[in-house]
N, C-alpha and C positions, 0 to 999 in steps of 0.2 A: 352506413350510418346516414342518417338524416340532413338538411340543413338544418331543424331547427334543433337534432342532439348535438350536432357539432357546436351549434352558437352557443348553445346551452353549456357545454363544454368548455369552448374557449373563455365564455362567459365567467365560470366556476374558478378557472384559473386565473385570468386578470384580476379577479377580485379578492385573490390569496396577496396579502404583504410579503414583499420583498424578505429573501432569512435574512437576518443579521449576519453580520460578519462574523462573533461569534458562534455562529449556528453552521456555518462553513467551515468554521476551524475547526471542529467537532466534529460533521463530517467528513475531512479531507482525514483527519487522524482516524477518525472507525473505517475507514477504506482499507489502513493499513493493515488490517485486522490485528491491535494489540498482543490478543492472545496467544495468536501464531506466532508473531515477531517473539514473545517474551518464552516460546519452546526453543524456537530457536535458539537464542538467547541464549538460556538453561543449556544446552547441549554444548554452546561454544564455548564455554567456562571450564571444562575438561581437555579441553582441544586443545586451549594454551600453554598447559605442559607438556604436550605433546614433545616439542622440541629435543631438549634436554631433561625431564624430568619436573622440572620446575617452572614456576611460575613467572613472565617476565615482569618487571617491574607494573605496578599498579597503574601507573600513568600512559604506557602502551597495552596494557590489557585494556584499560576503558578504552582508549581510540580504537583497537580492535573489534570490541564488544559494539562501539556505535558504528561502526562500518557494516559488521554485520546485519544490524539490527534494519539501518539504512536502507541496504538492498533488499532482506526479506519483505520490510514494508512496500519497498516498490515492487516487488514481485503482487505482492497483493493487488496494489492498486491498479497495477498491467492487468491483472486477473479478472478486477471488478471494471474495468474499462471492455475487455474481450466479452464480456458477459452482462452486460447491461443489459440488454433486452429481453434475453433469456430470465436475468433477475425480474423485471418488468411483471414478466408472466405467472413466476410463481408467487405464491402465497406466501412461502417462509421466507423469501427474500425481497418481494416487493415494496418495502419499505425502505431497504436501504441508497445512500447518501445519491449515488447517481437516476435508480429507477423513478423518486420521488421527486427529480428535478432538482436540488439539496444542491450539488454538484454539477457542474455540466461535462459535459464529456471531456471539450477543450478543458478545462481546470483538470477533470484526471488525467489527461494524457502530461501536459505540463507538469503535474504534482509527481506524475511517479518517471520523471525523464530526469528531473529536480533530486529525488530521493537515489533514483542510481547514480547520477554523475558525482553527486554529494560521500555516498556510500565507497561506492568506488578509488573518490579521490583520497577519504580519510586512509582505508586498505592500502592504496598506493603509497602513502608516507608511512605506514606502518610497515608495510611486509614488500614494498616494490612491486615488482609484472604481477608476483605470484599471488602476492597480495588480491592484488586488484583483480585478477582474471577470477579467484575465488569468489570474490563479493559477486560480480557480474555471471557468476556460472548459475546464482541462483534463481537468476533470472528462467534458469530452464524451467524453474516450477511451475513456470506460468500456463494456465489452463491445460495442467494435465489431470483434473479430474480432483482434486485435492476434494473433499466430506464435507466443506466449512462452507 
């Protein structure tokens, strides 16, 4: 590249406004990737009666359900933190929250260390070790090839 594509560049960027902070909250949530989190979701809602046949009361099925949901999102957000550059490049992903700058890296790393200690912790007062080592197991998804 040039000196003057670069200033040209850097030029293009200083003179974009600051996002709002609701523009960050926006995309620190679409990092999560909703849609996945809410398949998840869908799937853990059967798993509850797993136990005994029945459903536990409605008030540990939510904290259950947001523990889960906690970790899947940070599963994501580790995902789109591992793959930023990569996103960067292509076409169908170069828009999203970190490649566009939207996000910084530091904010995903924070955002999804937040959503598992979060996720985790709810799992913990819900279901104790076993609890908790589930929410944090889904962490394995992270950048193994997931479609999305």
């Amino acid at each position: 590249m040039t000196d003057s594509a670069a200033m040209s560049k850097v030029s293009a960027i200083a003179s974009q406004p600051l996002p709002t902070w609701r523009a960050r909250v926006r995309g620190l949530f679409a990092m999560t990737r909703p849609s996945v989190v809410g398949l998840v979701f869908f799937t853990g809602v059967p798993a509850l009666a797993i136990e005994d046949g029945r459903f536990p009361p409605w008030t540990r099925s939510a904290a259950i359900l947001l523990g889960v949901a906690l970790c899947a999102g940070a599963s994501s957000v580790f995902n789109a933190w591992l793959e930023r550059d990569l996103d960067a490049r292509m076409e169908r992903t170069r828009n999203r929250p970190l490649p566009t700058g939207l996000i910084t890296p530091r904010q995903a790393i924070v955002w999804a260390w937040l959503l598992t200690v979060s996720g985790c912790a709810v799992l913990w007062q819900t279901g104790g070790w076993s609890g908790m080592v589930a929410g944090a197991a889904q962490l394995l998804n992270v950048h193994t090839g997931f479609p999305f």
